[in-house]
BAPA-898920 format. One line per field, with one value per residue (C-alpha): x, y, z. Coordinates in Angstrom, 2 decimals. Each point is the difference from the previous one (the first is absolute). Layout:
x	X,... .
y	Y,... .
z	Z,... .
This chain:
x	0.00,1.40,1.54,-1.84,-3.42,-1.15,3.45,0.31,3.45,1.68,3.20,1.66,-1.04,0.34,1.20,4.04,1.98,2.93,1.10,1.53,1.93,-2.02,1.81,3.50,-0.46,-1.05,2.97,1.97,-1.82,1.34,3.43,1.10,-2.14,2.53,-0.99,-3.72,1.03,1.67,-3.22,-2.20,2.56,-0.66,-3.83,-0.75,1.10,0.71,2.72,0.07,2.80,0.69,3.40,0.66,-0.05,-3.18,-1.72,1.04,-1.22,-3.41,-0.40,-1.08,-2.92,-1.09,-1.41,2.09,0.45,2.90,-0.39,2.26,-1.65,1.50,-0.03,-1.16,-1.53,-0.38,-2.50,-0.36,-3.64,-2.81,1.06,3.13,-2.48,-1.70,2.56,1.70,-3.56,-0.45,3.05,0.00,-3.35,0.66,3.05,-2.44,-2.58,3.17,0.28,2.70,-1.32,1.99,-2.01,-0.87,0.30,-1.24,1.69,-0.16,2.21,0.51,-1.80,-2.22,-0.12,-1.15,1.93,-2.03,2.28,3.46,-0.05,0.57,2.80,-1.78,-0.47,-0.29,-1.45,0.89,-2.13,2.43,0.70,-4.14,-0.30,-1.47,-2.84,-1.92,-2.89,-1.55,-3.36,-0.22,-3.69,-1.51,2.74,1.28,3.16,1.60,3.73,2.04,-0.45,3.62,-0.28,0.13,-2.66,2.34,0.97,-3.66,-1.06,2.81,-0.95,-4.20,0.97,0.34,-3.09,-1.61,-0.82,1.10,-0.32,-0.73,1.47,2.18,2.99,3.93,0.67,1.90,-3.15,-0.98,-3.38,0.44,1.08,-3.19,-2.20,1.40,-0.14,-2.73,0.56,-2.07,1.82,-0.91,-1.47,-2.11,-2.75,-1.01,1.25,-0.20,2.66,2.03,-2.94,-1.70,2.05,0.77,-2.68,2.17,2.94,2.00,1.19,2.62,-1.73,2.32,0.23,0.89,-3.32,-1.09,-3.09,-1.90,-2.65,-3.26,-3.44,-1.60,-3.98,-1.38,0.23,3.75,0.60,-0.78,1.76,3.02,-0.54,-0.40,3.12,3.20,2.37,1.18,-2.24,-3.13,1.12,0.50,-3.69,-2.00,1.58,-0.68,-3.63,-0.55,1.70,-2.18,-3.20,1.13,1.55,-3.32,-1.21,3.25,0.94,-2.80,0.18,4.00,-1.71,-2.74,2.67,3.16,2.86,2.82,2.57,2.04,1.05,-0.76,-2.10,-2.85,-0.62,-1.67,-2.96,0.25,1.05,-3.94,-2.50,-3.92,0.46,3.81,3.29,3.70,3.41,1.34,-0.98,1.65,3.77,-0.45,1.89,0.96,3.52,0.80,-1.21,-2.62,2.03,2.61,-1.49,1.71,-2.16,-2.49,-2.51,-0.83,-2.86,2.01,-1.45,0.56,2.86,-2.15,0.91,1.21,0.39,0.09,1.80,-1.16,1.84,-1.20,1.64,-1.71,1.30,-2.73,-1.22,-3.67,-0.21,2.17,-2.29,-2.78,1.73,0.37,-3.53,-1.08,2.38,-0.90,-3.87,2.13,1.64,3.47,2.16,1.94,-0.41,3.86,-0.23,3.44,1.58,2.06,3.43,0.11,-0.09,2.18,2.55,0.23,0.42,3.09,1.57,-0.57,-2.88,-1.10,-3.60,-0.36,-2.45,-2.17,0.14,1.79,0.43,-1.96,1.67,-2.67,-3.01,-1.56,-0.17,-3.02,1.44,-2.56,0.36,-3.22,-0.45,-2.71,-2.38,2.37,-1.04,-3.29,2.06,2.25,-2.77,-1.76,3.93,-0.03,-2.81,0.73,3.12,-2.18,-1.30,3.42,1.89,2.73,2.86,-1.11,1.85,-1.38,2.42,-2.47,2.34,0.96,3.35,2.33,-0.80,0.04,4.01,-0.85,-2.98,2.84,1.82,-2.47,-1.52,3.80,0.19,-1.85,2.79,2.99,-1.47,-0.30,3.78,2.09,-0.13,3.23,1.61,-2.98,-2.44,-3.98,-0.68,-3.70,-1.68,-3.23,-0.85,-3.04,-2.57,-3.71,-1.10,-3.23,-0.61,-1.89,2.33,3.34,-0.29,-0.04,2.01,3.71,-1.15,0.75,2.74,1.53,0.26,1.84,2.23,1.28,-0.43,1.77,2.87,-1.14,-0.92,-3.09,-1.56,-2.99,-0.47,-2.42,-3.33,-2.81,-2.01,0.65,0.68,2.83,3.13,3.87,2.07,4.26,1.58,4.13,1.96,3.13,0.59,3.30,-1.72,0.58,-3.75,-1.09,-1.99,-2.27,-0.47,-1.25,-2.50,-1.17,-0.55,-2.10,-2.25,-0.50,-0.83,-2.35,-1.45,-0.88,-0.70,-3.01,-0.73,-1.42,-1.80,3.19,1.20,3.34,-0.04,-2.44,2.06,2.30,0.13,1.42,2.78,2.28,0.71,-3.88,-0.71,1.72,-3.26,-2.93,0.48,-0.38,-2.94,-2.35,-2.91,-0.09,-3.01,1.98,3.44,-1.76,-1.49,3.33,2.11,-2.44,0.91,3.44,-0.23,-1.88,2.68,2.67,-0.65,3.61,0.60,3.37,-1.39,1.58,-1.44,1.34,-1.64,-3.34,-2.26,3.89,1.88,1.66,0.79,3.19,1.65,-1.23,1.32,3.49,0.44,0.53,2.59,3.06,0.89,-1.39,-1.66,1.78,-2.23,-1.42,-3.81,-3.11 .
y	0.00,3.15,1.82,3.28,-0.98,-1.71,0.68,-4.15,-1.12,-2.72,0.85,-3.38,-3.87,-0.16,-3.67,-0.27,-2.76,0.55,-2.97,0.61,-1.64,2.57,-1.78,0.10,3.77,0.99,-1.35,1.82,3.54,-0.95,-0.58,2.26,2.68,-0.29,-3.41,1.86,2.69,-2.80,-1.95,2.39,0.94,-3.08,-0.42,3.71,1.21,3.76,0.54,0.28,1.88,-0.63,2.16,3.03,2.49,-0.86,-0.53,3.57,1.52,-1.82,0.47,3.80,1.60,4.15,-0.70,0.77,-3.83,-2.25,-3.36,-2.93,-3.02,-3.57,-0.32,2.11,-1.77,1.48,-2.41,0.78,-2.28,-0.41,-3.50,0.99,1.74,-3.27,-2.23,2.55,0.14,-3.97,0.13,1.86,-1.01,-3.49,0.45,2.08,-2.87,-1.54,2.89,1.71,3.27,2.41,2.94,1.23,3.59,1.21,3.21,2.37,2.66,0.38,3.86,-1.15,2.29,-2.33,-2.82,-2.33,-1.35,-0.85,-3.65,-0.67,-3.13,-1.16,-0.06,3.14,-0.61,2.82,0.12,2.60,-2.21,-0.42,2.82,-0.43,0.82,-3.57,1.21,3.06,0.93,3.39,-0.17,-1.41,2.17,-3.43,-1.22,-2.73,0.99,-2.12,1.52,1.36,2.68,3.24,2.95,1.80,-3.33,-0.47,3.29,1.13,-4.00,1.67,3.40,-1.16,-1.45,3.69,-2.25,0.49,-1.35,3.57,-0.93,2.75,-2.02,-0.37,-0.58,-3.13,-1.57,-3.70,-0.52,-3.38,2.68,2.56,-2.92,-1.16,3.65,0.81,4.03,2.68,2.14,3.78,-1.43,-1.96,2.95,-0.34,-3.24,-2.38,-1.75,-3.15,-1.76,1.08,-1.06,-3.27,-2.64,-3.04,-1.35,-3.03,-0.46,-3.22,-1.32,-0.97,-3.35,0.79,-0.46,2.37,1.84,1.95,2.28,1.02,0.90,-3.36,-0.48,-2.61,-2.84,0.36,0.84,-3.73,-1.43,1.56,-0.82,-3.58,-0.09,-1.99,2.48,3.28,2.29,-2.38,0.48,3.72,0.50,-2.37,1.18,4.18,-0.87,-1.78,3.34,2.46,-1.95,-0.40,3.46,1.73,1.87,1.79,0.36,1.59,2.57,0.48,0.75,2.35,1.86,0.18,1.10,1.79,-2.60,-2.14,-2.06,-3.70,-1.29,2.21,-0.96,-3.25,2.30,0.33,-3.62,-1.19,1.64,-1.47,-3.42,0.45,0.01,0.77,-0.36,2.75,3.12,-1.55,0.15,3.75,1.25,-3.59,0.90,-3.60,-1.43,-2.45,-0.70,1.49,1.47,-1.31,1.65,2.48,1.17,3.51,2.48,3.45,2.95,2.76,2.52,2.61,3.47,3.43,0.30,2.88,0.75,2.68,1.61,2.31,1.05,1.13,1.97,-1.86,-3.32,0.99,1.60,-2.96,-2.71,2.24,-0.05,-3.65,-0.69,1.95,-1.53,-3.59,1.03,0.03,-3.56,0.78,-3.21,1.05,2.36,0.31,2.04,1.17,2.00,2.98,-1.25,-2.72,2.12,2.22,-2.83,-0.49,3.60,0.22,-3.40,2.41,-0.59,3.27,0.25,3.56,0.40,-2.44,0.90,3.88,1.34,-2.21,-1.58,-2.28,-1.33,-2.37,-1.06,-1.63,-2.41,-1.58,-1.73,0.05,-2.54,0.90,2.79,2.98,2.41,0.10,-0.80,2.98,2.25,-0.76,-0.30,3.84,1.10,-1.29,2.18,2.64,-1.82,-0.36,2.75,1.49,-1.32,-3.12,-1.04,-1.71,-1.41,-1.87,-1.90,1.41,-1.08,3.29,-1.06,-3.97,-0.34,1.83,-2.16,-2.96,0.83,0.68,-3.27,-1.12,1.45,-2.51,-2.69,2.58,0.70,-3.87,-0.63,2.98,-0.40,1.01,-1.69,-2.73,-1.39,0.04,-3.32,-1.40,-0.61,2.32,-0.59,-0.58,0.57,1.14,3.49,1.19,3.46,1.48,-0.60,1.46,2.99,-1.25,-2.68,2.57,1.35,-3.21,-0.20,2.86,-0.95,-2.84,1.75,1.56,-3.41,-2.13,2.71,-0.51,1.88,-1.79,1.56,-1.55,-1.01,-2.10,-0.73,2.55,-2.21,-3.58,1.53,-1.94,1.94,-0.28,1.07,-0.28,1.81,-0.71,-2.37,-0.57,-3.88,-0.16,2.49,-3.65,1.63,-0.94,-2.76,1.53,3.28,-1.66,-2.13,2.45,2.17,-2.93,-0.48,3.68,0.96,-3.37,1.56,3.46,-1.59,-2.11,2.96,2.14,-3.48,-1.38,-2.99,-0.91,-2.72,2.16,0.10,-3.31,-3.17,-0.29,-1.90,-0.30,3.96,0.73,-3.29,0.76,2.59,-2.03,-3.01,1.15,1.94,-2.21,-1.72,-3.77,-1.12,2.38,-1.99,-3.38,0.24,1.08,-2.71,-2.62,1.40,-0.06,-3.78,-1.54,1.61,-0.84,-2.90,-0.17,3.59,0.62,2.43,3.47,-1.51,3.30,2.51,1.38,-1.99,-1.70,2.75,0.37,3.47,-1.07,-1.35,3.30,2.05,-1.79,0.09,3.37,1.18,1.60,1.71,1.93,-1.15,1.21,3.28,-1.29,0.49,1.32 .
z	0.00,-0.97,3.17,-0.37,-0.56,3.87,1.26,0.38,0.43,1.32,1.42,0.07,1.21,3.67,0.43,0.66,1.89,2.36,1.48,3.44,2.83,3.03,2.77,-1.36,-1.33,3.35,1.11,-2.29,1.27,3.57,-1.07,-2.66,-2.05,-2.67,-1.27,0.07,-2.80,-2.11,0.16,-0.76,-2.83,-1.26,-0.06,-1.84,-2.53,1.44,2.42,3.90,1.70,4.12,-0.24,2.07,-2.66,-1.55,3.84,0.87,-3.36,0.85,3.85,-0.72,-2.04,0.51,3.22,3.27,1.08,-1.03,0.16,-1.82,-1.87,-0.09,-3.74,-3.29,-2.79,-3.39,-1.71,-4.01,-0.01,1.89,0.04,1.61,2.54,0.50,0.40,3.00,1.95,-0.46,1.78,3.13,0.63,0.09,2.65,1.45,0.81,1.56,2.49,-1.79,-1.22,-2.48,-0.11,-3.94,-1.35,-3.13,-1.42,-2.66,-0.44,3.84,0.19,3.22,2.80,2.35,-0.12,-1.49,-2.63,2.81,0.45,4.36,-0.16,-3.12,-3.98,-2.25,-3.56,-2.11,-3.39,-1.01,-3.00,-0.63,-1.86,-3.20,-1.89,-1.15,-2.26,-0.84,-1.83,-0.49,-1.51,3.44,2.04,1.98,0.35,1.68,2.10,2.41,3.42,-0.09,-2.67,1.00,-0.33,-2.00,-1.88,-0.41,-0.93,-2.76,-1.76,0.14,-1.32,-3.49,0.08,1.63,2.98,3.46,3.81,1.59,3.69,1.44,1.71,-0.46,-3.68,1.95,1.92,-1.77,-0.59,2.40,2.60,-0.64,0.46,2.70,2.13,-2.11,1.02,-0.31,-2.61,-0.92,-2.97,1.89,0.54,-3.84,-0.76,2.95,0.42,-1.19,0.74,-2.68,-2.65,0.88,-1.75,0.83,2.18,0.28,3.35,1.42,3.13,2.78,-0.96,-3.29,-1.98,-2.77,1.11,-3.10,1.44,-1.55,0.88,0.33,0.17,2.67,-2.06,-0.79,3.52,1.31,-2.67,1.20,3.30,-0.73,-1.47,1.70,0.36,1.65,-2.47,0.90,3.91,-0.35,-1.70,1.86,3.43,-1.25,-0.75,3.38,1.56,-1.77,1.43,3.49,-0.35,-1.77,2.56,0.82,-3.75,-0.70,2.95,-1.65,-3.24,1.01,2.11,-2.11,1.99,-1.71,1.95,-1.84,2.13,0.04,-2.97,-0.41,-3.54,0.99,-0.39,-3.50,-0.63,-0.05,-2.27,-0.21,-0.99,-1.44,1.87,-1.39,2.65,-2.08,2.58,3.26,-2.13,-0.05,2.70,1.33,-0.32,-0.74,2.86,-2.28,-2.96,-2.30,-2.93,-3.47,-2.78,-0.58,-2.54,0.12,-1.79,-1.27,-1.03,-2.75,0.86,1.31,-2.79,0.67,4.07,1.70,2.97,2.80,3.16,2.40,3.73,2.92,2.70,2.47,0.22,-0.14,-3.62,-1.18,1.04,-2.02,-2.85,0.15,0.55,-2.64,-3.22,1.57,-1.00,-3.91,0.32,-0.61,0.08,3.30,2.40,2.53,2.95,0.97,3.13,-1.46,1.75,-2.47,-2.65,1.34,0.59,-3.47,-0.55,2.21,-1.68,-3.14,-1.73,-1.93,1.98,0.45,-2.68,1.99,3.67,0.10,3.03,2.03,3.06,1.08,-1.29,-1.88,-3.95,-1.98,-2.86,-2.62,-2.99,-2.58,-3.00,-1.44,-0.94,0.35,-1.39,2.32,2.76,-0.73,-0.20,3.41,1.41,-1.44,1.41,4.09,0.18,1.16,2.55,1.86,1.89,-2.15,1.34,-1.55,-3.12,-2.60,-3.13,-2.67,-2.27,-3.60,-2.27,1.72,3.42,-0.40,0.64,3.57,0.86,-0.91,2.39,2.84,-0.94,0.90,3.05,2.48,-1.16,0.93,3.79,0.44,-1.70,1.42,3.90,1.05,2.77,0.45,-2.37,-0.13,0.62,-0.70,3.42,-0.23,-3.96,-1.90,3.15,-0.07,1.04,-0.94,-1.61,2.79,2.33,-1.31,1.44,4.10,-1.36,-0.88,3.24,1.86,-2.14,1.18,3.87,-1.70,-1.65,3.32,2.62,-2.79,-1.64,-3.43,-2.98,-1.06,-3.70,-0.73,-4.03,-1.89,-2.14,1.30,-2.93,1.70,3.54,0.20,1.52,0.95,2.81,-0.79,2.92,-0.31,2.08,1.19,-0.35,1.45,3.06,2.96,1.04,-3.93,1.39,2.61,-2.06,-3.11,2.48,1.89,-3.12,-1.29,3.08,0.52,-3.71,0.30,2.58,-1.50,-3.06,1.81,2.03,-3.05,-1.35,-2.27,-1.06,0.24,-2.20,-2.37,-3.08,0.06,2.14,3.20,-0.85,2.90,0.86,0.54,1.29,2.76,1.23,-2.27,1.52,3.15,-0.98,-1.71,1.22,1.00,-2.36,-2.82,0.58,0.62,-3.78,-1.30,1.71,-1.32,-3.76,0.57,1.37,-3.20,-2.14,1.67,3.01,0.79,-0.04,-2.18,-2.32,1.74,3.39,1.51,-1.69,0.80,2.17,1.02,0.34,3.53,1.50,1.64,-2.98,-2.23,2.73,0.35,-3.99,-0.84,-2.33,0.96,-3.11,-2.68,-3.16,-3.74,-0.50,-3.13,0.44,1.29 .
């Protein structure tokens, strides 16, 4: 059947044999690791690395932890992906358990791709592009291309994924944190461009989701195997669990932690797996392939700027161009501009004189010129020391290198580094205002210079105050910064976890924090995906406070991105 028509494809036949000695390999595990690489060499056809070098490379991502895996595996198949999770699961059932990793491109601010005393899998070399048809707008990628990767391939087609992340994020790794971009306002998300994914269950079988009516449903369930397990034991869970789901789904909660996206996993009388991987962080499976829906390059985008001497008129401003649907709309504090400015960015056409303040960024994709007209008309509505810069071709090199600005505040700490701790929370709109001002007595209890930025249109926001990491107080600061912003944040009715999964990092306040019928739910997910609990076991639900707290890094990062 063609692949654009029903977007029905068969990724590959599940059924593989590894024969295997379990009692002597667990042996081997006890006595030397080194005789586990050259096995493992062996059986894929990828490589896996336990030397020093590589370990180091891989025991950091852009978070502030540092923690050092056992081995790295760079699997070039799905099979190879197969054949590693048959593995450690079966030494696993022998009460040997390697914890398993899955990692992209290693740009997680939480630490959900670092590997405790266990297995990485890098899909750094699953990075292609597998079938494309540009008439239905669906392609088919491994999970280890990148958005840019991705994107640049579309572009010749006029398609595109419109998610606003590092050009280096995989789409394996946006699935798997599933965050709530600035795109996300107008857009939605990953979520909504994902139609399929193949996912490698933890003991190595090749799970294909789709939306599955009732019929189908049993049939799966009466199947002998992991996949058959995994549905019939979800659609005993979602009737013993009904009454509570359904509360979950009549009162969304912006938290991410845990697996909210069971409620989205049953519809009527259908049911598809494929919402619970979004934001899982590879604690169900490791994602192999995906098939996603793109959309036409959107034409002639326009670009607006406009700083505020006072918070109030700002706020305004950015109710009132949200009423037009501009792609994003970025809230930023004026010191982060003015950063920039001082590392010598040519800004003074954008802010002046201004000292403090806020700025207004949106980006529009459509309908300009009626967008430009009503954007004309509010100036008048705004005190004059408001300035307004509507983009045109003399002006567009400035508006370059404002746009540039937010990645020179968060790359030019001197003397420290602004390390990811308070990232990607939610704040809602109404409450921004009481929220700086609670921000403010933290400034002066904790020492810090906290400048709020973020998406006024998805109300998800950022804190990066600069650290010292070789400061022998690192430790305590950066914790008590976390529990104290945690705290503010919930104070004004935030979510920590509101933009990305908790990871480790946040886990370290959600877990303490959620409800026992909430984390009773979740921990029954996590156990029919993964019964003996290798797939990043310490992550989320797992993660442990002391370890996060004892794992920080000690040195900086390369300055190489937001």
């Amino acid at each position: 059947m063609p692949f654009g028509v029903q977007v029905q494809i068969l990724f590959r036949a599940p059924n593989f044999k590894i024969t295997l000695c379990v009692t002597f390999l667990c042996a081997i595990i006890i006595s030397r690791m080194g005789k586990i690489t050259k096995y493992l060499n062996q059986l894929i056809i990828g490589n896996v690395f336990d030397s020093p070098e590589i370990l180091e490379a891989y025991s950091v991502d852009r978070s502030v932890l540092k923690i050092k895996p056992k081995f790295v595996a760079f699997p070039e198949s799905t099979e190879d992906i197969r054949k590693l999770m048959r593995f450690f699961n079966q030494i696993a059932a022998k009460e040997i358990p390697v914890s398993v990793t899955a990692r992209g491109s290693g740009l997680d601010e939480g630490g959900a791709d670092l590997s405790s005393a266990g297995l990485v899998i890098s899909t750094e070399k699953l990075n292609r592009m597998l079938e494309i048809d540009p008439r239905e707008r669906l392609v088919r990628v491994q999970a280890g291309i990148t958005l840019r990767e991705l994107n640049t391939a579309l572009s010749v087609s006029g398609l595109t994924i419109p998610i606003e992340g590092h050009d280096g994020d995989t789409i394996g790794g946006l699935i798997s944190n599933a965050p709530i971009d600035n795109n996300a306002n107008k857009y939605g998300g990953i979520s909504n461009f994902v139609e399929r994914i193949e996912v490698i269950l933890a003991n190595g079988e090749c799970l294909q989701t789709s939306r599955l009516k009732k019929y189908n449903v049993a049939k799966k369930a009466a199947e002998k195997s992991m996949e058959g397990d995994v549905y019939r034991k979800i659609s005993k869970l979602l009737k013993t669990k009904a009454e509570f789901i359904d509360v979950l789904t009549k009162n969304p909660s912006m938290d991410r932690s845990g697996y909210p996206t069971i409620t989205k996993v049953q519809r009527k009388d259908t049911l598809d797996l494929m919402p619970l991987f979004f934001g899982a962080q590879g604690t169900l499976g490791v994602i192999s392939e995906v098939i996603l829906r793109a959309i036409p390059i959107a034409k002639n985008p326009m670009r607006v700027v406009a700083t505020f001497k006072e918070l109030d008129p700002a706020l305004e401003f950015a109710y009132a161009i949200k009423l037009l649907k501009p792609r994003t709309i970025n809230l930023y504090d004026l010191k982060i501009i003015q950063e920039a400015r001082e590392s010598g960015k040519n800004l003074d056409g954008v802010i002046r004189k201004l000292e403090d303040g806020f700025v207004i960024f949106a980006n529009f994709d459509e309908k300009i010129n009626l967008c430009l007209k009503k954007l004309t008309a509010m100036q008048n509505d705004f005190p004059r020391t408001a300035k307004f810069i509507f983009e045109k071709p003399e002006n567009r090199v400035t508006l370059n290198e404002f746009e540039n600005s937010l990645s020179v505040y968060l790359n030019t700490a001197k003397d420290g580094e602004r390390v990811p701790v308070l990232t990607d929370f939610y704040l809602p709109s109404h409450n921004i205002n009481s929220f700086l001002k609670d921000l403010k007595v933290l400034e002066e209890k904790l020492g810090l210079d906290l400048a709020l930025y973020g998406s006024y249109a998805t109300s998800i926001y950022n804190l990066r105050p600069k650290f010292n990491l070789e400061d022998k107080d690192f430790n305590k600061k950066v914790a008590t910064f976390l529990r104290a912003g945690a705290y503010v944040i919930n104070r004004q009715d935030g979510k920590l976890a509101g933009g990305t999964p908790e990871g480790r990092l946040k886990a370290v306040v959600t877990n303490t924090e959620m409800k026992d019928a909430e984390r009773d739910l979740y921990e029954k997910i996590k156990e029919i995906f993964d019964q003996n609990n290798i797939l990043n076991p310490d992550v989320k639900l797992g993660a442990s406070s002391k370890f996060t707290l004892t794992h920080f890094r000690d040195t900086n990062l390369p300055k190489i991105m937001i």
